[in-house]
C-alpha positions as CSV (number, residue, x, y, z in Angstrom):
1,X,-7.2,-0.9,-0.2
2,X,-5.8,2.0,-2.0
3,X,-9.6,3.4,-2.5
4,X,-10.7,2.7,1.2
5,X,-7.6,5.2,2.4
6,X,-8.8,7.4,0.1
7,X,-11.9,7.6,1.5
8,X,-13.6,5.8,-1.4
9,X,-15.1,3.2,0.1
10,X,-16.1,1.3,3.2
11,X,-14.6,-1.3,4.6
12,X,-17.6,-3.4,3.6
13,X,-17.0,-2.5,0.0
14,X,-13.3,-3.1,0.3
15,X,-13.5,-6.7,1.0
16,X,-14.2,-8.7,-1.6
17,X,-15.5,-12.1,-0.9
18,X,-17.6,-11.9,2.3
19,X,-18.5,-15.3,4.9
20,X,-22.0,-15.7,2.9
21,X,-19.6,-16.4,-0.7
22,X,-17.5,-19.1,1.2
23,X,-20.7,-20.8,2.5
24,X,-22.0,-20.8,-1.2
25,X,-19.3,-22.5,-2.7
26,X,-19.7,-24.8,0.0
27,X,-16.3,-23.6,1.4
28,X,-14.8,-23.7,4.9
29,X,-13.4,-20.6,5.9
30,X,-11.0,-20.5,8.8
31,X,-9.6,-17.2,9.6
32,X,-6.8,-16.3,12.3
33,X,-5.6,-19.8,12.0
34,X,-2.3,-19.3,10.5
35,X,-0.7,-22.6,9.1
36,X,3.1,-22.9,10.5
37,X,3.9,-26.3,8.8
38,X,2.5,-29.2,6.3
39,X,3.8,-32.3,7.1
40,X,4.2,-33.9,3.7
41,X,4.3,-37.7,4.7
42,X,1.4,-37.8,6.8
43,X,-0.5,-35.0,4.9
44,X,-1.0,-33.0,7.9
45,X,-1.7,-29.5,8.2
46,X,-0.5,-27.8,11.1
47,X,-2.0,-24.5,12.2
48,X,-1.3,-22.1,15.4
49,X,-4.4,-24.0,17.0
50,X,-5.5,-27.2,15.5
51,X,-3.8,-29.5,12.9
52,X,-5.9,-31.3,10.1
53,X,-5.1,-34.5,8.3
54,X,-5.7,-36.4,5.1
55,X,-6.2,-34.2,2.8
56,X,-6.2,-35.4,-0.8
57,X,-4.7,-32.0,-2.2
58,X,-3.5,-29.1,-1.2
59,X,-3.0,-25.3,-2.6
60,X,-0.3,-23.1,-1.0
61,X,-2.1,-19.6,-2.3
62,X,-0.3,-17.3,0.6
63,X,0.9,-14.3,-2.3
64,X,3.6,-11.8,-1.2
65,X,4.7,-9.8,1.9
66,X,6.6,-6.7,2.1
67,X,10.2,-5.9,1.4
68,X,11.3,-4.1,3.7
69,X,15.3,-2.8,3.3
70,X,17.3,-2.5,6.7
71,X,16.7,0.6,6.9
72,X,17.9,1.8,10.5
73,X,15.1,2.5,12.9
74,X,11.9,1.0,11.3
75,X,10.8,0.3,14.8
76,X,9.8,4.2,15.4
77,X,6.5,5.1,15.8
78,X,4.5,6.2,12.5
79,X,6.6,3.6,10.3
80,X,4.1,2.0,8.6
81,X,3.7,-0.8,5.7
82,X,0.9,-1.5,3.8
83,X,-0.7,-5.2,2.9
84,X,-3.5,-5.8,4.8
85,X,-6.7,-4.2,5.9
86,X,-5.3,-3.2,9.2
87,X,-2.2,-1.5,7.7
88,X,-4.3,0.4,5.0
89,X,-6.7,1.7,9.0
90,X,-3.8,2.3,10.1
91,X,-2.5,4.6,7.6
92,X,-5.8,6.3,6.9
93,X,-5.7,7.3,10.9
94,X,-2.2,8.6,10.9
95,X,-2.5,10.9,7.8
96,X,-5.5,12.4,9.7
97,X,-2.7,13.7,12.0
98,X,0.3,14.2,9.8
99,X,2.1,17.3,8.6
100,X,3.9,15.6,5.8
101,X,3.9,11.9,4.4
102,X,6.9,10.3,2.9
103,X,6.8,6.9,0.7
104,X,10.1,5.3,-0.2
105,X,9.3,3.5,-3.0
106,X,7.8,4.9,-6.8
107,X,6.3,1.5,-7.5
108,X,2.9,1.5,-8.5
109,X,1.5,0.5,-4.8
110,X,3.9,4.0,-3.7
111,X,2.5,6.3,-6.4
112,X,-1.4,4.9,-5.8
113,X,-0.6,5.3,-2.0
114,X,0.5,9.4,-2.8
115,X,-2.5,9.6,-4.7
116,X,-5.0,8.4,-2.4
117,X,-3.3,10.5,0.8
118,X,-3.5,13.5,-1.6
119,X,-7.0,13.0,-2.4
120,X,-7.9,13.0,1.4
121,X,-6.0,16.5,1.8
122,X,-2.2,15.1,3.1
123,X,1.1,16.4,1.7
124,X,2.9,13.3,0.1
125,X,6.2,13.2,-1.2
126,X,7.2,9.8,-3.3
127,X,11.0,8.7,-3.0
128,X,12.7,6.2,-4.9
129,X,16.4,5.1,-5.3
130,X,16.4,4.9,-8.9
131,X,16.1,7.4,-11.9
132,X,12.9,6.1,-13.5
133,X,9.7,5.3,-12.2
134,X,7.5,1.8,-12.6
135,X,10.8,0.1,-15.0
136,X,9.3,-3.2,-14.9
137,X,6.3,-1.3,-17.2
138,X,7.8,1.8,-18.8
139,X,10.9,2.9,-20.8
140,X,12.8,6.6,-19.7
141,X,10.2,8.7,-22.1
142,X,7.0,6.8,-20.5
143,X,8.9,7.6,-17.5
144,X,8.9,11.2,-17.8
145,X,5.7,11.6,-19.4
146,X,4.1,10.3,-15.9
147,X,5.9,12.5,-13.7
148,X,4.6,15.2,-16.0
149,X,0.9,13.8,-15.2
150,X,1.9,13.4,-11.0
151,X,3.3,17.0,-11.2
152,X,0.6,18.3,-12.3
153,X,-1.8,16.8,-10.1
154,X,0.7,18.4,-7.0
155,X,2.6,14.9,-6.3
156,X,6.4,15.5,-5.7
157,X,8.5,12.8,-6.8
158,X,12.2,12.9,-5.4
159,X,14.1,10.7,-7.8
160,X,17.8,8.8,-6.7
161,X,17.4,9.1,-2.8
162,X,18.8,6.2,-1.4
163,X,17.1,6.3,2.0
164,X,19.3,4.4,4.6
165,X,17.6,5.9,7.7
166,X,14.9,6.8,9.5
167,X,15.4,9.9,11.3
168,X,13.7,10.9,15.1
169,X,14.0,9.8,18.7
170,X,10.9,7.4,19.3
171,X,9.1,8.9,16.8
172,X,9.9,9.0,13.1
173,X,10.6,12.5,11.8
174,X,12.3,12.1,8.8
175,X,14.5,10.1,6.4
176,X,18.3,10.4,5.6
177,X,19.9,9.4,2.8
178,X,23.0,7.5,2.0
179,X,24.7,10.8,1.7
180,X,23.5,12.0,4.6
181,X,20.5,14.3,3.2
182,X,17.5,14.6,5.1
183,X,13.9,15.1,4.2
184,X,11.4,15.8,6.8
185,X,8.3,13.7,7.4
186,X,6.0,12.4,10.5
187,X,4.6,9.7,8.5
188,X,6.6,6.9,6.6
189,X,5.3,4.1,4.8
190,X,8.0,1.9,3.2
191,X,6.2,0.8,-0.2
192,X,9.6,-0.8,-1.9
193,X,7.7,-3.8,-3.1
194,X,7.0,-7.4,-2.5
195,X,8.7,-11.1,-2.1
196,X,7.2,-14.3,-2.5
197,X,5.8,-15.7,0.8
198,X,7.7,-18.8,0.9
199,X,7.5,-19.8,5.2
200,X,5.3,-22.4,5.0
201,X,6.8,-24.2,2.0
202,X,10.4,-23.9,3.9
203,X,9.0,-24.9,7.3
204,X,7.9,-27.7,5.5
205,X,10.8,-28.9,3.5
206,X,9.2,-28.4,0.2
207,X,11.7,-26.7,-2.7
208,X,12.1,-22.6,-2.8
209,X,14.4,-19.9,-5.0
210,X,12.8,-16.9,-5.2
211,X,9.3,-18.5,-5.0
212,X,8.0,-21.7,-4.0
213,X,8.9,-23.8,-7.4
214,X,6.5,-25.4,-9.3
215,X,6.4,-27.5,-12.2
216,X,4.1,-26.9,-15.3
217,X,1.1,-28.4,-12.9
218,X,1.6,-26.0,-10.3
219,X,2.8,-29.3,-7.9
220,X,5.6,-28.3,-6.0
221,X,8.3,-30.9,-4.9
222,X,5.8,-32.6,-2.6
223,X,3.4,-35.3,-4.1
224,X,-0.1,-33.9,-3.8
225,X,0.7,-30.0,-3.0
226,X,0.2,-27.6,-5.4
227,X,1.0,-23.6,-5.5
228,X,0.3,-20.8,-7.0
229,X,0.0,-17.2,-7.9
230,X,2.5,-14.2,-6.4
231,X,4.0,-17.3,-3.9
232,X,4.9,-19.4,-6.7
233,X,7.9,-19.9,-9.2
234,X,8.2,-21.7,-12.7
235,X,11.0,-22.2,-14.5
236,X,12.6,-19.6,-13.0
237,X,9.7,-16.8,-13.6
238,X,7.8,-14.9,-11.2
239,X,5.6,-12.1,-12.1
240,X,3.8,-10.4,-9.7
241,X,0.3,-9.9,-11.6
242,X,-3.2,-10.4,-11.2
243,X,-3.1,-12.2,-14.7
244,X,-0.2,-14.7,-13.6
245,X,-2.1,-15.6,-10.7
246,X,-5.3,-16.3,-12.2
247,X,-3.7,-18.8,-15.1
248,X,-1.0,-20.6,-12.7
249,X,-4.6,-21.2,-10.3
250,X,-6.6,-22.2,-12.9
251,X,-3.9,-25.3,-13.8
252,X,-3.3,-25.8,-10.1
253,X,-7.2,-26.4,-9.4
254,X,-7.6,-28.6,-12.9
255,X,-4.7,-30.5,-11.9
256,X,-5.7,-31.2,-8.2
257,X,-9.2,-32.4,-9.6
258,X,-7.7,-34.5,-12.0
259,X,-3.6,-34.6,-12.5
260,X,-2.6,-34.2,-15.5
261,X,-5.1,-32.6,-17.2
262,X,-3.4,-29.0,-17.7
263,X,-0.3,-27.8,-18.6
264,X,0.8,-24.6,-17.4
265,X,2.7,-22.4,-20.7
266,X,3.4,-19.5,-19.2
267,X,1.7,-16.4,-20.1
268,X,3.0,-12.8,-21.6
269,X,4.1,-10.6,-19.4
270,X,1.7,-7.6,-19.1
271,X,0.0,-4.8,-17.2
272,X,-3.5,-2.8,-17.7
273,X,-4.1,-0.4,-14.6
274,X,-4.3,2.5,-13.7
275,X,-1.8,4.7,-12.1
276,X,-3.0,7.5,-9.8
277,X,-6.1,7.7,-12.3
278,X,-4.0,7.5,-15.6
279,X,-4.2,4.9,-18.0
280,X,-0.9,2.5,-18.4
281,X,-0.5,-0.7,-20.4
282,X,2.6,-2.4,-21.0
283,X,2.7,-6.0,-22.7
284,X,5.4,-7.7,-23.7
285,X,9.2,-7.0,-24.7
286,X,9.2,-3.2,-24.0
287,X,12.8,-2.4,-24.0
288,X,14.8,-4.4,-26.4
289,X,18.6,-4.2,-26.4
290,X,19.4,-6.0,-29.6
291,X,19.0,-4.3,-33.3
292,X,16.8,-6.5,-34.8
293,X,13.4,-5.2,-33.1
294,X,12.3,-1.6,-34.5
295,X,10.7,1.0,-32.4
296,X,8.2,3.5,-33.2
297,X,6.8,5.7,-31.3
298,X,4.2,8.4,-30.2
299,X,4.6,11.4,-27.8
300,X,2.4,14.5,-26.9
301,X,3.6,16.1,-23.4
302,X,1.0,18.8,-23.4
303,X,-1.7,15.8,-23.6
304,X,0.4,13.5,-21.4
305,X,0.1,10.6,-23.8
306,X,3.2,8.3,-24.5
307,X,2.6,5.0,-27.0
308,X,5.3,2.6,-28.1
309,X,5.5,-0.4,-30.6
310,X,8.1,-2.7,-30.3
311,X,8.1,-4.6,-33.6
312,X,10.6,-7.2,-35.1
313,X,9.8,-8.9,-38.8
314,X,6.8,-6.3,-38.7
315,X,4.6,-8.4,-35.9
316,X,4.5,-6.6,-32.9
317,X,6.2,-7.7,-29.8
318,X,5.5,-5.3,-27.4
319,X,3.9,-2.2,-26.6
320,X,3.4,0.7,-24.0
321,X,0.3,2.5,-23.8
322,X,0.4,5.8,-21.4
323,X,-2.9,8.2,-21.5
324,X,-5.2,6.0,-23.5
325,X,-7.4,3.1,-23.1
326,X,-8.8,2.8,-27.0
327,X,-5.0,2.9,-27.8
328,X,-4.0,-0.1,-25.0
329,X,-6.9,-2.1,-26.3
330,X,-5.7,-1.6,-29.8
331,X,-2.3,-2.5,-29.1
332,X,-2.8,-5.1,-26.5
333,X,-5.0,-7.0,-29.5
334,X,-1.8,-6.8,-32.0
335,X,0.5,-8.4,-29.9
336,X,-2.0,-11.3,-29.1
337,X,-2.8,-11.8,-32.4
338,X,0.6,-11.7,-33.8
339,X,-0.4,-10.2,-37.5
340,X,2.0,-8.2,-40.1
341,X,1.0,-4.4,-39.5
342,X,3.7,-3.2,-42.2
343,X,0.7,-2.1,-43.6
344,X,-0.9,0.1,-40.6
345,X,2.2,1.6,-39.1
346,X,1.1,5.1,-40.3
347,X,-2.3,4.2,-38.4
348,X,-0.9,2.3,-35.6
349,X,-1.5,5.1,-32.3
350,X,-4.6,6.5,-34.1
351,X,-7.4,7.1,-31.1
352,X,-10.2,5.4,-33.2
């Protein structure tokens, strides 16, 4: 959605899996036919229209929705959110208008979102609360080293803003901070991340924390319903990556086939994207508090390339690539394969 609001592609090209891949997989795809409610002893689904019985097994797939703070006065006029194809229209329409576009949140969905309005010629200014940007994949150099790159391609990032308000009469103009600042803006989008969409599994009496749990076959409490992906929680992790939700589906669909046939082990945490057009990859333990992991690492701020190793007993345990791809790759492979590089460490962020 991030490419169709900058004008990269059609809304054709932005959907993925059109009606005629459904039909192949011999599929039935209902759309606007929300489910409210699964009634677990009957085996009932129960949608806004229709309900549907006896099924044999069931996935609960339903990902994230927005967090959205209390902010006061979200309900103004050019408030926006963005998570579905509508919202991303939406957005595209009003920066066609716009003097100035503000998005609370330096996630990666906030800084994409800057990106892509730059790109079609708006004015973006990225706020976040906190000191660092993207902490979940960078440490406070790799931090700095990517405002570097968003500086320089005109992207202002305001850094400990605690927004608290949204300023204007029916109509948002602005945002105030929790010490009463004010920066001026006739578009907001609130980009401050995601929670687990857990409704239906609520509604439906099945067992939530932070996600809907799961045990290591993706069932959830109920007998015969499974879940899985960005909705889903195991032994108390959620991760909010593509990765994650392709491995805890993969178990869920073996195991509604056949129960008991895969075992879910978890997977290492890790990233490979690209952030407004630069390269980022993070895997692993990335910022270790304890002495016994080593740290080595590689900087060049006139390049804009960051690379960190995070080693203990001389296997590597994690690692942060910023600027390269043939680095990530390199890196990404030692931590997978888990070999002594006490002998490469002179070697270890060579570009070869």
């Amino acid at each position: 959605m991030i490419d169709f609001v900058a004008d990269k592609r059609t809304i054709e090209e932005t959907i993925r899996y059109h009606r005629d891949w459904y039909e192949e997989q011999n599929a039935n795809l209902m759309t606007s036919k929300p489910v409210l409610q699964i009634e677990t002893d009957s085996k009932t689904v129960i949608t806004t229209t229709t309900t549907h019985s006896n099924y044999d097994s069931l996935l609960i797939a339903v990902g994230c929705i927005p967090f959205i703070p209390p902010f006061e006065g979200l309900s103004k006029q050019n408030v926006h959110v963005i998570r579905t194809l509508d919202d991303a229209l939406d957005i595209r329409e009003a920066v066609r208008k716009s003097r100035r576009e503000i998005i609370v949140g330096g996630g990666i969905l906030g800084i994409e979102l800057a990106a892509a309005i730059k790109a079609v010629g708006g004015n973006p200014i990225i706020v976040t609360n906190i000191d660092t940007l993207l902490p979940q994949q960078l440490d406070k150099m790799g931090s700095q080293i990517l405002l570097g790159h968003l500086a320089k391609m005109g992207l202002t990032v305001l850094r400990n803003f605690s927004c608290v308000r949204i300023s204007g009469n029916d109509t948002a103009d602005g945002i105030v901070s929790d010490a009463g600042d004010k920066i001026d803006g006739d578009l907001i989008v609130i980009a401050t991340g995601v929670r687990s969409n857990i409704q239906i599994a609520k509604n439906s009496g099945i067992n939530v924390n932070r996600g809907i749990l799961a045990d290591d076959y993706m069932q959830t409490s109920a007998s015969g319903i499974f879940a899985a992906g960005d909705c889903m929680e195991w032994k108390g992790k959620w991760i909010g990556i593509i990765p994650w939700a392709t491995a805890t589906a993969r178990v869920a669909a073996r195991n509604m086939l056949n129960f008991g046939s895969m075992r879910f082990e978890g997977i290492t945490s890790s990233n490979t994207l690209q952030v407004a057009g630069i390269d980022l990859s993070s895997i692993g333990e990335i910022d270790p508090k304890s002495p016994d992991y080593e740290t080595l690492f590689s900087v060049d701020e006139n390049k804009g390339t960051y690379y960190k190793a995070v080693i203990k007993d001389n296997i590597i345990v994690g690692a942060i690539s910023l600027g390269s791809r043939k680095v990530a790759m390199k890196l990404r492979g030692l931590v997978n394969q888990k070999v002594d590089i006490s002998e490469i460490k002179q070697s270890l962020f060579d570009n070869d």
